[in-house]
Backbone as JSON Lines, residues from 0, in Angstrom:
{"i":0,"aa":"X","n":[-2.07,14.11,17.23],"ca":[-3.0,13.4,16.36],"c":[-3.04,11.91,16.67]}
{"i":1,"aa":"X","n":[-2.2,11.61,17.13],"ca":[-1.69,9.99,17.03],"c":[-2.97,9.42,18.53]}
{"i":2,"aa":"X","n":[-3.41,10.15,19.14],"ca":[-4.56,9.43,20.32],"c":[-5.81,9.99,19.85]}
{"i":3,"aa":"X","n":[-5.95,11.04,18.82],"ca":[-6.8,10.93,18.06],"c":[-7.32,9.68,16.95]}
{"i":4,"aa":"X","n":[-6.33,9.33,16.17],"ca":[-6.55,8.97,14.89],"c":[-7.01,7.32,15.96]}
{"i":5,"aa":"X","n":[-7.87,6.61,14.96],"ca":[-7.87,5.09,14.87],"c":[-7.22,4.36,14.0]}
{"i":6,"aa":"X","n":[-5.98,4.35,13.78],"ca":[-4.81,3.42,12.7],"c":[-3.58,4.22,12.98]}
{"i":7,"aa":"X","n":[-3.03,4.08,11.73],"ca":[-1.67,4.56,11.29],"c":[-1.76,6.06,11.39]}
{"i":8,"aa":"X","n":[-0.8,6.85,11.61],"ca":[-0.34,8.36,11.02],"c":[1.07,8.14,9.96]}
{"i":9,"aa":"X","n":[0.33,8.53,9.05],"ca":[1.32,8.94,8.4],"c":[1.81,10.5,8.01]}
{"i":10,"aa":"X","n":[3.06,10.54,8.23],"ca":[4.04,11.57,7.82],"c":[3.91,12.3,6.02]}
{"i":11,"aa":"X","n":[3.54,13.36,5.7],"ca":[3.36,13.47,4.51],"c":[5.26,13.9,4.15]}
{"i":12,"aa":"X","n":[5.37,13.43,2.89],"ca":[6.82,13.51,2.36],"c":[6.57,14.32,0.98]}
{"i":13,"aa":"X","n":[7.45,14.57,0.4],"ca":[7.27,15.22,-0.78],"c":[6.61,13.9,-1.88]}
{"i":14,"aa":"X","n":[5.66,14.89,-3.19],"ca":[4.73,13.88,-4.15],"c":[4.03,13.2,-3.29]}
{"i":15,"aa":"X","n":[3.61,12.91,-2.01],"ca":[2.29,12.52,-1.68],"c":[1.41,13.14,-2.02]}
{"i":16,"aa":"X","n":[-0.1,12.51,-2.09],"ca":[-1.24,12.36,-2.36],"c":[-1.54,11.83,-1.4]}
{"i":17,"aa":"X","n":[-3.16,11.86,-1.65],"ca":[-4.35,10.97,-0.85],"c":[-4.07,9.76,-0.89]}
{"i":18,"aa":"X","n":[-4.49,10.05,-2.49],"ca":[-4.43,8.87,-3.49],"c":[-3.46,7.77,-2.76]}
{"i":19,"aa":"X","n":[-2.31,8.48,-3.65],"ca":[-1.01,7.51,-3.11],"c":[-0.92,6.9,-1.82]}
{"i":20,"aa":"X","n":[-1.24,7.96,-0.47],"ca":[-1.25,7.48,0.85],"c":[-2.32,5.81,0.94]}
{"i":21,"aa":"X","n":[-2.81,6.19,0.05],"ca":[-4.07,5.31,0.45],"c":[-3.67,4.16,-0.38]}
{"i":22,"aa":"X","n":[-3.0,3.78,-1.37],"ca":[-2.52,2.92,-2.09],"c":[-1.84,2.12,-1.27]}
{"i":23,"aa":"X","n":[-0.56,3.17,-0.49],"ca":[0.77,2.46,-0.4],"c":[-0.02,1.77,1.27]}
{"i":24,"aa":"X","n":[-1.06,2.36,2.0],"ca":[-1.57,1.33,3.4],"c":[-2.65,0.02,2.78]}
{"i":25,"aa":"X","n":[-2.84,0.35,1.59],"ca":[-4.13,-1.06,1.38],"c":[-5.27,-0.36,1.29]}
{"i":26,"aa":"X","n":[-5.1,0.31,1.39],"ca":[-6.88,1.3,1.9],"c":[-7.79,1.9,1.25]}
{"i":27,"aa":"X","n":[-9.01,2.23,0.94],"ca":[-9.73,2.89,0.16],"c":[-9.45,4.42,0.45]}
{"i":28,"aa":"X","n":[-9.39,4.94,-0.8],"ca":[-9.74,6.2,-0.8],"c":[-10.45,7.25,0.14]}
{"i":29,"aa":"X","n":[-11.49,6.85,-0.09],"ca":[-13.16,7.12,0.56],"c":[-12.87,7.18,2.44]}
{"i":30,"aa":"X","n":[-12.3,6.29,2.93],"ca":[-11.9,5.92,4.19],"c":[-10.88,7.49,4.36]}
{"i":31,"aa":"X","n":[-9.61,7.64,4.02],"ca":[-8.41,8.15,4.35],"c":[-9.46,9.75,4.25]}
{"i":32,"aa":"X","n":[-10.2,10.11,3.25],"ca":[-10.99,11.03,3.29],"c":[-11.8,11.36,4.25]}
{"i":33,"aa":"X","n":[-12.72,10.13,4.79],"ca":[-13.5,10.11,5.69],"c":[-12.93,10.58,7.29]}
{"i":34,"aa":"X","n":[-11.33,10.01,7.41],"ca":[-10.83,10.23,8.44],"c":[-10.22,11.14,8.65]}
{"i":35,"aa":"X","n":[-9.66,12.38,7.9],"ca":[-9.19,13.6,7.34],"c":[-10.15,14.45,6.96]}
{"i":36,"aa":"X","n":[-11.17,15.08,7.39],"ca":[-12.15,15.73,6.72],"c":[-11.61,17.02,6.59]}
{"i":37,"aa":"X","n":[-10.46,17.87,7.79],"ca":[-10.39,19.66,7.55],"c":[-9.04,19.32,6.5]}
{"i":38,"aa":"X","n":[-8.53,17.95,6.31],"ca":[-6.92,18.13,5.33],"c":[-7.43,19.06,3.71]}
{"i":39,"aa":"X","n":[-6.63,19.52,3.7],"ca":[-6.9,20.22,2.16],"c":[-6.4,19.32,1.04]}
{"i":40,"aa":"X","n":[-6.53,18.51,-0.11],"ca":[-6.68,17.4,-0.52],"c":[-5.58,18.2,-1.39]}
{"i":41,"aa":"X","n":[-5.68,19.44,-2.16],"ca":[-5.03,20.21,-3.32],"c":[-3.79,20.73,-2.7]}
{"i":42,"aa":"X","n":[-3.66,21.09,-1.05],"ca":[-2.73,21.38,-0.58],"c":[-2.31,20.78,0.46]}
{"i":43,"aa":"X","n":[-1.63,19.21,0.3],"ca":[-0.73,18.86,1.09],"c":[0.38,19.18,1.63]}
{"i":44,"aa":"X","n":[1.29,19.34,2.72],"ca":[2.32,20.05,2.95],"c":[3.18,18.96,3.48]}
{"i":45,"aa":"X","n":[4.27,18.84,3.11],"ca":[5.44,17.91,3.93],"c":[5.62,17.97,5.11]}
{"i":46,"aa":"X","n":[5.21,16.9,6.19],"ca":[5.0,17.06,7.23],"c":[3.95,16.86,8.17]}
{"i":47,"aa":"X","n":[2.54,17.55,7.09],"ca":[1.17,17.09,7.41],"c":[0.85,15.85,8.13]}
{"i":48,"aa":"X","n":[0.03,15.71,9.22],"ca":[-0.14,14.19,9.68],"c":[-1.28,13.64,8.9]}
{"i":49,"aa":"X","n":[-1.52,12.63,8.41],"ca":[-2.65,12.4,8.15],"c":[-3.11,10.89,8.4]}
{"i":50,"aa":"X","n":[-4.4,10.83,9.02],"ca":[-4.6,9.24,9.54],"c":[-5.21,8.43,8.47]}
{"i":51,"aa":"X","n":[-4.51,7.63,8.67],"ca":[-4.82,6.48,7.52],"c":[-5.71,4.85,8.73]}
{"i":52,"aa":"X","n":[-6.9,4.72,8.47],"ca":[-7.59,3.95,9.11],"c":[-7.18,2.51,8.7]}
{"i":53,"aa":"X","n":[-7.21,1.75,10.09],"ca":[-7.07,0.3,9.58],"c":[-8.14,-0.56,10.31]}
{"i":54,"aa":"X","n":[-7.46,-1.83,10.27],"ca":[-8.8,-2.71,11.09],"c":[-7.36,-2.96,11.92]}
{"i":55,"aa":"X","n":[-7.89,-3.99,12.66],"ca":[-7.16,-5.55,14.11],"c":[-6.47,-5.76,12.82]}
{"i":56,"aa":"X","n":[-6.17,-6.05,12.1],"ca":[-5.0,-7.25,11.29],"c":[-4.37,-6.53,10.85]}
{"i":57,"aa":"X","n":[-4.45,-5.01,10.66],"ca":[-3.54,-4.27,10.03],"c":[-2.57,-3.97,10.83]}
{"i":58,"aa":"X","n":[-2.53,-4.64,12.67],"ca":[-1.32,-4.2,13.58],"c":[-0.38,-5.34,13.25]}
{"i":59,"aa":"X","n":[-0.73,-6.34,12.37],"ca":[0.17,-7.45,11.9],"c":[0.64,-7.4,11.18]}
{"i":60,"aa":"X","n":[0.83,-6.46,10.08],"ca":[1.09,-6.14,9.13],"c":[2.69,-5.09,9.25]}
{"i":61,"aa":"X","n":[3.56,-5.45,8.31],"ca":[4.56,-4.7,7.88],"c":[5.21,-4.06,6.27]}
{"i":62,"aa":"X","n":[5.18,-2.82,6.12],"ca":[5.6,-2.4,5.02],"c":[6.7,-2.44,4.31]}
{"i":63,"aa":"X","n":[6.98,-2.39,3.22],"ca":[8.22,-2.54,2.64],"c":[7.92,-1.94,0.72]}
{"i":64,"aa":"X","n":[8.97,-0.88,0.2],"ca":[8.76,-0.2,-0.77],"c":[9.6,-1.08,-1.62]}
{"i":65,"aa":"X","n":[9.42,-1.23,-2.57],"ca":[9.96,-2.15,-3.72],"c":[10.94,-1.15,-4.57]}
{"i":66,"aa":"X","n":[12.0,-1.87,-4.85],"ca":[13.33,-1.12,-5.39],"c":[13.11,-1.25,-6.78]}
{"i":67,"aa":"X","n":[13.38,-0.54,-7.92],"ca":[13.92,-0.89,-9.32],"c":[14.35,-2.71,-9.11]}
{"i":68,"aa":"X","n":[14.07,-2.72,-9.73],"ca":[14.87,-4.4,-10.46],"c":[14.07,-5.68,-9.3]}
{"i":69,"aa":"X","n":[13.56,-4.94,-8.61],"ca":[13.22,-6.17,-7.84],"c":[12.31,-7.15,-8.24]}
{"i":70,"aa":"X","n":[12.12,-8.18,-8.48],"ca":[10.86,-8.81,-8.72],"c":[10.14,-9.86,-7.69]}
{"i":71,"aa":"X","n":[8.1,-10.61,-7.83],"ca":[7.93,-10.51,-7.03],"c":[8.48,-11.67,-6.63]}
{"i":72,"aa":"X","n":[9.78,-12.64,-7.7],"ca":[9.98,-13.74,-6.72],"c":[11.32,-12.98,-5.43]}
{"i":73,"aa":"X","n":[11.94,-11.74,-5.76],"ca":[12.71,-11.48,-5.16],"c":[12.37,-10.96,-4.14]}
{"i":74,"aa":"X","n":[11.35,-10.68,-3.95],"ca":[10.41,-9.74,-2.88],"c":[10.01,-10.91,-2.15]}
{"i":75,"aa":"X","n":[9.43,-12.23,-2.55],"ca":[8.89,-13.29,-1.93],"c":[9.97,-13.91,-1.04]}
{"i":76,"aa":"X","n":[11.14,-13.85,-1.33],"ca":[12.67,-14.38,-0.71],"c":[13.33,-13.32,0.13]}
{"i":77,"aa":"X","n":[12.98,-12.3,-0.08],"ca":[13.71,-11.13,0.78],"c":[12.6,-11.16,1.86]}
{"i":78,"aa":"X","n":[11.62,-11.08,1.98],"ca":[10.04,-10.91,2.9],"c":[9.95,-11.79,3.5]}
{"i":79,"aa":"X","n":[10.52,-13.22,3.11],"ca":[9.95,-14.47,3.23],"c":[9.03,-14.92,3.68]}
{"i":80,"aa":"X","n":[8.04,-14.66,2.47],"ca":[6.58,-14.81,2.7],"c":[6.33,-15.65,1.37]}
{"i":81,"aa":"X","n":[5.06,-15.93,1.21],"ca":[4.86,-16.82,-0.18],"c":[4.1,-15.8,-1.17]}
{"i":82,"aa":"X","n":[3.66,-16.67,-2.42],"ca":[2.73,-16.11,-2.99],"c":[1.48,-15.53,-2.59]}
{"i":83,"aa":"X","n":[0.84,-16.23,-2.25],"ca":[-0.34,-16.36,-1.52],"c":[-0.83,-15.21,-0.72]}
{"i":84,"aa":"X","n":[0.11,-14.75,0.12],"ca":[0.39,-14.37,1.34],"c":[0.3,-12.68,0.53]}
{"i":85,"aa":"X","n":[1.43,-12.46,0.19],"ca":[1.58,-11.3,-0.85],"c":[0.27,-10.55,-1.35]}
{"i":86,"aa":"X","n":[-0.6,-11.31,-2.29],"ca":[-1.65,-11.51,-3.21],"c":[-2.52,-11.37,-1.89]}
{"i":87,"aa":"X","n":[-2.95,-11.38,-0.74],"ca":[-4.23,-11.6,-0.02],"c":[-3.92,-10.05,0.49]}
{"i":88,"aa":"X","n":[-2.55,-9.54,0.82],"ca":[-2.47,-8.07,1.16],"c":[-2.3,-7.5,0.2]}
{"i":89,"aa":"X","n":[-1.71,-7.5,-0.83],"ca":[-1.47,-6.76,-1.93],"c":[-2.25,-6.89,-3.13]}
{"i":90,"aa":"X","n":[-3.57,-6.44,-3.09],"ca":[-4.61,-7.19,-4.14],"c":[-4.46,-6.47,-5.6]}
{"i":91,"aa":"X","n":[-3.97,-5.04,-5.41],"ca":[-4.18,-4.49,-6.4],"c":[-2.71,-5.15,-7.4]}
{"i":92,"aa":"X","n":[-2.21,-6.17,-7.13],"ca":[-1.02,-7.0,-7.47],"c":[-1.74,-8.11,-8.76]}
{"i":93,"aa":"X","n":[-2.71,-8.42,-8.43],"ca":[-3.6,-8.57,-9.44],"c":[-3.79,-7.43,-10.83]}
{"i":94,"aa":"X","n":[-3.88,-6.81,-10.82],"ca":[-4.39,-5.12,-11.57],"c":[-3.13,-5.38,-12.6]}
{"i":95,"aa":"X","n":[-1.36,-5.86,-12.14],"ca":[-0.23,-5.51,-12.94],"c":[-0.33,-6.24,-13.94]}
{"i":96,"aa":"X","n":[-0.11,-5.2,-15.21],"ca":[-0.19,-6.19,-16.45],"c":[1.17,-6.93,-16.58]}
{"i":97,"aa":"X","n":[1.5,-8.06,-17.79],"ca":[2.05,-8.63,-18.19],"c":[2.35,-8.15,-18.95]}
{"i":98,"aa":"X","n":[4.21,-7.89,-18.94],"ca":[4.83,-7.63,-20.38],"c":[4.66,-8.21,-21.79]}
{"i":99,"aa":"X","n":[4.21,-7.3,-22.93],"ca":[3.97,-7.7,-23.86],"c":[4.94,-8.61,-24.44]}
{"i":100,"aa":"X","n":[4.3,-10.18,-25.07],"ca":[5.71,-11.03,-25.5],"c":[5.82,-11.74,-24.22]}
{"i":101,"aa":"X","n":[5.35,-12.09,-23.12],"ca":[5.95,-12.52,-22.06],"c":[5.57,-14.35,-22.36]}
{"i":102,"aa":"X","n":[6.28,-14.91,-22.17],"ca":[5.72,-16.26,-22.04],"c":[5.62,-17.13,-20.3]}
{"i":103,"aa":"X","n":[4.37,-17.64,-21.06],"ca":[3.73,-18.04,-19.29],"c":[4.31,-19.41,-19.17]}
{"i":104,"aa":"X","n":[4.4,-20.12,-18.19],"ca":[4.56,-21.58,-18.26],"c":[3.39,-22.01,-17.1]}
{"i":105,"aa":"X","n":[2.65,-23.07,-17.98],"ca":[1.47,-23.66,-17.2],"c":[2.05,-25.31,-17.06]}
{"i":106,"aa":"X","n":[1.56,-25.74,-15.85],"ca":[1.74,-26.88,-15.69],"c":[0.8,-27.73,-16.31]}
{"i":107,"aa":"X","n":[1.32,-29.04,-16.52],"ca":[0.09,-30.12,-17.24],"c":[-0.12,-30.5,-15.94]}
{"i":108,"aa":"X","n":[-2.17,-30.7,-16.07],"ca":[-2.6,-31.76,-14.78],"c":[-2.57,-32.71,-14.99]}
């Protein structure tokens, strides 16, 4: 599959999804579908290859699964990457709500 596909292959593991596959590369839905058309969506199997499409910038790119307790300044120091940086690949990082009760601190201009 792998001189077939145009991107990534990923390895299906147990509790994958589409869905999920497509979450954890950045990717739309619609795409991972588009590029998988005979995969059976209801019956994934551990093991399954399935291509997950990228562009040129996605060969720059490296993954990393977030542990219990981690947070994102601890992720920003372990990665050593910034905010910024995080937030431009990880958009749906935006989407996470705020613990109820949380207090913000804003700077004065």
């Amino acid at each position: 599959m792998e001189d077939e596909c145009k991107g990534l292959v990923h390895k299906v593991v147990a509790g994958d999804t589409l869905y999920k596959i497509s979450k954890y590369y950045g990717v739309r839905l619609i795409d991972v579908l588009k590029e998988n058309p005979y995969v059976n969506v209801y019956n994934l199997q551990v093991g399954d290859e399935i291509c997950v499409p990228t562009d040129a910038s996605e060969e720059n790119r490296r993954y990393y699964t977030a542990r219990v307790g981690e947070t994102l300044g601890s992720l920003i120091e372990y990665l050593d990457t910034d905010i910024e940086k995080l937030m431009e690949y990880n958009k749906e990082l935006y989407e996470t709500s705020v613990p109820l009760g949380t207090i913000i601190r804003i700077p004065n201009d």
